[in-house]
C-alpha positions as CSV (number, residue, x, y, z in Angstrom):
1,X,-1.4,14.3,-10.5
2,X,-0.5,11.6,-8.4
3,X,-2.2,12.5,-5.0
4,X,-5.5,13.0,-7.1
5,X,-5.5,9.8,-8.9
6,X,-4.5,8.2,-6.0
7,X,-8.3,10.4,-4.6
8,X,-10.0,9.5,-8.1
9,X,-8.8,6.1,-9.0
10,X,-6.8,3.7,-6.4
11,X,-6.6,0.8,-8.3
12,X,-5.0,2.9,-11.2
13,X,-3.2,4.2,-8.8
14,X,-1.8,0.9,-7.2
15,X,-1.4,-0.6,-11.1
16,X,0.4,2.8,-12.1
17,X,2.9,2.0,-9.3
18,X,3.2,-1.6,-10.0
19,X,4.2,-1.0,-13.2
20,X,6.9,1.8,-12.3
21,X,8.3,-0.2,-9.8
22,X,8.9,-3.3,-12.5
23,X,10.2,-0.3,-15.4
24,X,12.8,0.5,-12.0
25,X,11.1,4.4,-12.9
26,X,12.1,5.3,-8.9
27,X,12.1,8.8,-9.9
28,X,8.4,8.9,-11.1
29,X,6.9,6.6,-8.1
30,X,4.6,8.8,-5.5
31,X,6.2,7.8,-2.8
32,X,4.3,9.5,-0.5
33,X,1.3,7.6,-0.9
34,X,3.2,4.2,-1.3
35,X,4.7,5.1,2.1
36,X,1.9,5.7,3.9
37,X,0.2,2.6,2.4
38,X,2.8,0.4,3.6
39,X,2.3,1.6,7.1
40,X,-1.2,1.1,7.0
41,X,-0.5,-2.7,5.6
42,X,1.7,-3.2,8.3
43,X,-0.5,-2.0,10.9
44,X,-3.6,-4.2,9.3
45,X,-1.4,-7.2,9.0
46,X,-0.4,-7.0,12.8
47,X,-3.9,-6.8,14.0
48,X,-4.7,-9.7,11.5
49,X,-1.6,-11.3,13.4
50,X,-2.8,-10.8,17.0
51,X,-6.9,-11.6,16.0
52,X,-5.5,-15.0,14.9
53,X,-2.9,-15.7,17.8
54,X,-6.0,-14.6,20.2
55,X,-8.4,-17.2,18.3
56,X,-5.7,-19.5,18.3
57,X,-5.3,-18.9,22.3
58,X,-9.0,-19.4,23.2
């Protein structure tokens, strides 16, 4: 269920996860999904980093 509401409903998605994380319900999290978020947020916030450090620079 989790891969397709993470497909059908992000945000419910992200909230669902939220609100496991806060209950400490490890068992039930799609980790997965959260993983593979995480390493897209850390690639976005790097290029966010080096955008501004290049801006900064010129």
């Amino acid at each position: 269920m989790n891969q397709s509401l993470f497909d059908e409903d992000y945000i419910l998605w992200v909230q669902e996860n939220v609100a496991k994380l806060k209950a400490k319900d490890f068992e039930n999290l799609d980790l997965d999904n959260l993983i593979e978020e995480f390493e897209s947020l850390i690639f976005i916030l790097k290029r966010d980093l080096d955008d501004v450090k290049n801006q900064v620079r010129n």
